[in-house]
C-alpha positions as CSV (number, residue, x, y, z in Angstrom):
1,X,0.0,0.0,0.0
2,X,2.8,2.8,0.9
3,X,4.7,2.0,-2.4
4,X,1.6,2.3,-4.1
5,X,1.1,5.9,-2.7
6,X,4.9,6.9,-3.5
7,X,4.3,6.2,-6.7
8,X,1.0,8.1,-6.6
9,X,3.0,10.7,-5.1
10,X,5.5,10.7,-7.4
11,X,3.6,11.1,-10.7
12,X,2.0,13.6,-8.8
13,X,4.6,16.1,-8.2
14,X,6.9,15.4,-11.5
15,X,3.9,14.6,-14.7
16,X,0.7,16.4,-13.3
17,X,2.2,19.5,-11.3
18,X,4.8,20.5,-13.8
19,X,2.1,20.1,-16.8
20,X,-0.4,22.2,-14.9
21,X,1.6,24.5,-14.1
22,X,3.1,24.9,-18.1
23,X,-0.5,24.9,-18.8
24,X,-1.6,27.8,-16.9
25,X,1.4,29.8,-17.4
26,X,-0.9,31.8,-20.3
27,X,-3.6,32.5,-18.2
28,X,-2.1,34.1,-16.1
29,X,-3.1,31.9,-12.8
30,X,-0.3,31.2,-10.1
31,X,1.3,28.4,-9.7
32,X,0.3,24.7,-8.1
33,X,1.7,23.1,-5.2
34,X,1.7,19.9,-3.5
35,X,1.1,19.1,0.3
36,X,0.4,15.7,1.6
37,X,-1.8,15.8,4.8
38,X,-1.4,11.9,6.0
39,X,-0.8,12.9,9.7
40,X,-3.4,14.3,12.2
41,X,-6.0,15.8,10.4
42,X,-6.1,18.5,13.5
43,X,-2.3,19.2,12.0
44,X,-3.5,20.5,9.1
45,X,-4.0,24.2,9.7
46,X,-0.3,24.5,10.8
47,X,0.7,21.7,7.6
48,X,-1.0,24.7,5.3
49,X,0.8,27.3,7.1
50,X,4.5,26.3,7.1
51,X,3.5,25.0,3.2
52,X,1.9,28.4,2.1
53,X,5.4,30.3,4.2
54,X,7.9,28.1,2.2
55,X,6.6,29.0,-1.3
C-alpha cells in the first residue's frame, strides 16, 4: 500500500504539477503546489501554514 502511494506521489509532483503549471502559465493563474496531509488531520491548519510560508 505505501509503495503504491509513492508512486501516486511521485507522478504527482513530476507529470501532473509540472504540466499544470506549463499549462496555466498563459492565463495568467499562479502556480500549483503539493502538500500531503497523511498525519493528524487536527495538524493540518499549521501543515497549510509552514507549506503556504515556504513558497
Amino acid at each position: 500500500m505505501n509503495q503504491d502511494k509513492e508512486i501516486k506521489k511521485w507522478y504527482v509532483e513530476n507529470r501532473w504539477l509540472p504540466a499544470v503549471n506549463n499549462s496555466i502559465n498563459g492565463y495568467g493563474m499562479e502556480e500549483w503546489h503539493f502538500i500531503e496531509v497523511a498525519d493528524d488531520i487536527r495538524d493540518i491548519k499549521n501543515d497549510l501554514r509552514e507549506k503556504t510560508e515556504s513558497i
